[in-house]
C-alpha positions as CSV (number, residue, x, y, z in Angstrom):
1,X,119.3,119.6,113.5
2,X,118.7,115.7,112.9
3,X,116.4,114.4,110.7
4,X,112.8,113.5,111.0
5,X,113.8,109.8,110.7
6,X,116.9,109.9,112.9
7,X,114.7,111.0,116.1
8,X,112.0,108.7,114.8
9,X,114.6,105.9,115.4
10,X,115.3,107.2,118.6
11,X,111.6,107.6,119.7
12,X,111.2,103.8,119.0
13,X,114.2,103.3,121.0
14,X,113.1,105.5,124.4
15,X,109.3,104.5,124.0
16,X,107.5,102.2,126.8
17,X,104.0,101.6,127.3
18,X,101.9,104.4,128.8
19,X,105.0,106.5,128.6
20,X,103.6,110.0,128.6
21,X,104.1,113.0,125.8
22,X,106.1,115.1,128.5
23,X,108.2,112.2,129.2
24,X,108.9,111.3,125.5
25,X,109.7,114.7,124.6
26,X,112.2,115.0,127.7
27,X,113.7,111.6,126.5
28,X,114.4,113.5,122.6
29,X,115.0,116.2,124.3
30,X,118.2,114.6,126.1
31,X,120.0,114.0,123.0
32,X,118.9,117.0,120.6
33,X,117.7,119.6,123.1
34,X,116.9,122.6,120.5
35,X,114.2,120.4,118.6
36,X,111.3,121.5,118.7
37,X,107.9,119.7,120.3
38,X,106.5,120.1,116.7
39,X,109.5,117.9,114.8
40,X,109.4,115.5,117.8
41,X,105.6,115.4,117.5
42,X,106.1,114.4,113.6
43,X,108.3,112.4,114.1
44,X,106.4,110.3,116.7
45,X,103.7,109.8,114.2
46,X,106.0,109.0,111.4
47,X,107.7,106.2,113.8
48,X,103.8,105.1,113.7
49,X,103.0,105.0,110.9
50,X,106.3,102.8,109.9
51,X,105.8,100.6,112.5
52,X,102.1,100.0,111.7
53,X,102.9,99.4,108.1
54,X,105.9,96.8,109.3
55,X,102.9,94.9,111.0
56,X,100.3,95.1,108.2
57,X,102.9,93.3,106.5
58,X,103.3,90.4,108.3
59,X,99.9,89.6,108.3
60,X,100.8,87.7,104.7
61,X,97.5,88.8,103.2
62,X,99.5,89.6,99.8
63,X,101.6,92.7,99.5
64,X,102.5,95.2,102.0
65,X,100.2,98.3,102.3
66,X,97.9,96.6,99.5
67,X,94.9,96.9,99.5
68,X,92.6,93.8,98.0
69,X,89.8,94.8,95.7
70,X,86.3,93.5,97.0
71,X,84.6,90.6,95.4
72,X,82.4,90.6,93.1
73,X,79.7,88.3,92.2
């Protein structure tokens, strides 16, 4: 059974806009077909969440997933 991160890899791979859950799971499903909908389904939001955190971090607003204390005067 592969990894949480391997099929995250290949989610970010398969993905296309407005692709839907059906046809993303069908797409995993091609290459692993015993996973299950729940790994896939953690693993879609794990691909997420790293790819959100890759973005935050170009932003250049100091270090990535940081989060800057408010001002205070």
């Amino acid at each position: 059974m592969p990894s949480t991160s391997t099929i995250s890899r290949r989610i970010v791979k398969v993905v296309k806009p407005g692709m839907r859950a059906k046809d993303l799971i069908a797409a995993v499903r091609e290459r692993w077909p015993k996973v299950s909908k729940k790994k896939i389904r953690r693993s879609a939001f794990a691909a997420l969440i790293v790819r959100a955190g890759k973005k935050a971090g170009k932003s250049g607003s100091g270090e990535r997933g940081s989060v800057q204390p408010a001002p205070t005067h």
